[in-house]
C-alpha positions as CSV (number, residue, x, y, z in Angstrom):
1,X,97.4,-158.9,-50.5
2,X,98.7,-156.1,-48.7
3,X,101.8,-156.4,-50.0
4,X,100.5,-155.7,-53.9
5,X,98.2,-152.8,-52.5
6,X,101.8,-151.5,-50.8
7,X,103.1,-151.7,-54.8
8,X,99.8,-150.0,-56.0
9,X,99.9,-147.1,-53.5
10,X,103.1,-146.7,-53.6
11,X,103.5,-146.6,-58.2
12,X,100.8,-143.9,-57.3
13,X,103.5,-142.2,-55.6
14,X,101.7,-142.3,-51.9
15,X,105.0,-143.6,-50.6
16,X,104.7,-142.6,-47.0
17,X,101.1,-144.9,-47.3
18,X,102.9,-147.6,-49.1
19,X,105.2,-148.2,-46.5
20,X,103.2,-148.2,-43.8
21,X,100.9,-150.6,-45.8
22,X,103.8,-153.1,-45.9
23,X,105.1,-152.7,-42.6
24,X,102.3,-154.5,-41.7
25,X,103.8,-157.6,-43.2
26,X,107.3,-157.2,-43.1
27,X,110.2,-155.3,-41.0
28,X,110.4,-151.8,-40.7
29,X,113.7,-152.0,-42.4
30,X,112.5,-154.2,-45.2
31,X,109.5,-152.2,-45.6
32,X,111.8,-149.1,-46.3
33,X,114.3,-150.6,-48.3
34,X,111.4,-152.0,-50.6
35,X,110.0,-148.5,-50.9
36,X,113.1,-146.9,-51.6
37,X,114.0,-149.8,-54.5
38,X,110.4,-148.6,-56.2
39,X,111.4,-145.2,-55.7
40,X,114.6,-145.7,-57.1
41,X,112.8,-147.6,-60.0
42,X,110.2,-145.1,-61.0
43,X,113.1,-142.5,-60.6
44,X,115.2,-144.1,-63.5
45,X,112.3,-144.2,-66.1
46,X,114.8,-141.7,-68.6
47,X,117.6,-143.4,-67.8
48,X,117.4,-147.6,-67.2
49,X,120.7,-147.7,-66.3
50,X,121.3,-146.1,-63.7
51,X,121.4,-148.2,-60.4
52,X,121.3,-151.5,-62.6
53,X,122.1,-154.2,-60.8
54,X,120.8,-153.2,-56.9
55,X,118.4,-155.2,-55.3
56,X,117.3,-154.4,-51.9
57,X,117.7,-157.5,-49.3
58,X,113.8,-157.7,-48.8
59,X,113.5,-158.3,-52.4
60,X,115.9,-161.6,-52.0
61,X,114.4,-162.3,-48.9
62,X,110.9,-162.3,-49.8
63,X,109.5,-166.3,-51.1
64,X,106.3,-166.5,-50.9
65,X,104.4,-168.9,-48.5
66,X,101.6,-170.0,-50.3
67,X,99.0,-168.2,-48.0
């Protein structure tokens, strides 16, 4: 759950919130390097190409648990 209201806050641009949100549930590292990937994404919106192809680690890391 918090990690969705991380996403929300976070499309809203609140990105200092948004990562403190998701620190709650994951690494400080990861919780960075997922903020800077939506960053990166809502950056790019004129230009899709740009940074194709980079995921950030938490993203491969993250399988949900079924909680």
């Amino acid at each position: 759950m918090r990690q969705n209201l991380g996403l929300v806050v976070g499309l809203q641009g609140r990105f200092a919130e948004a990562e403190t949100i998701v620190k709650a549930d994951l690494p400080a590292d990861e919780a960075a390097a997922n903020v800077a990937y939506l960053k990166q994404m809502l950056s790019r919106k004129d230009n899709p190409k740009v940074g194709a192809g980079t995921v950030p680690v938490a993203a491969l890391s993250a399988v949900p648990t079924g909680r």
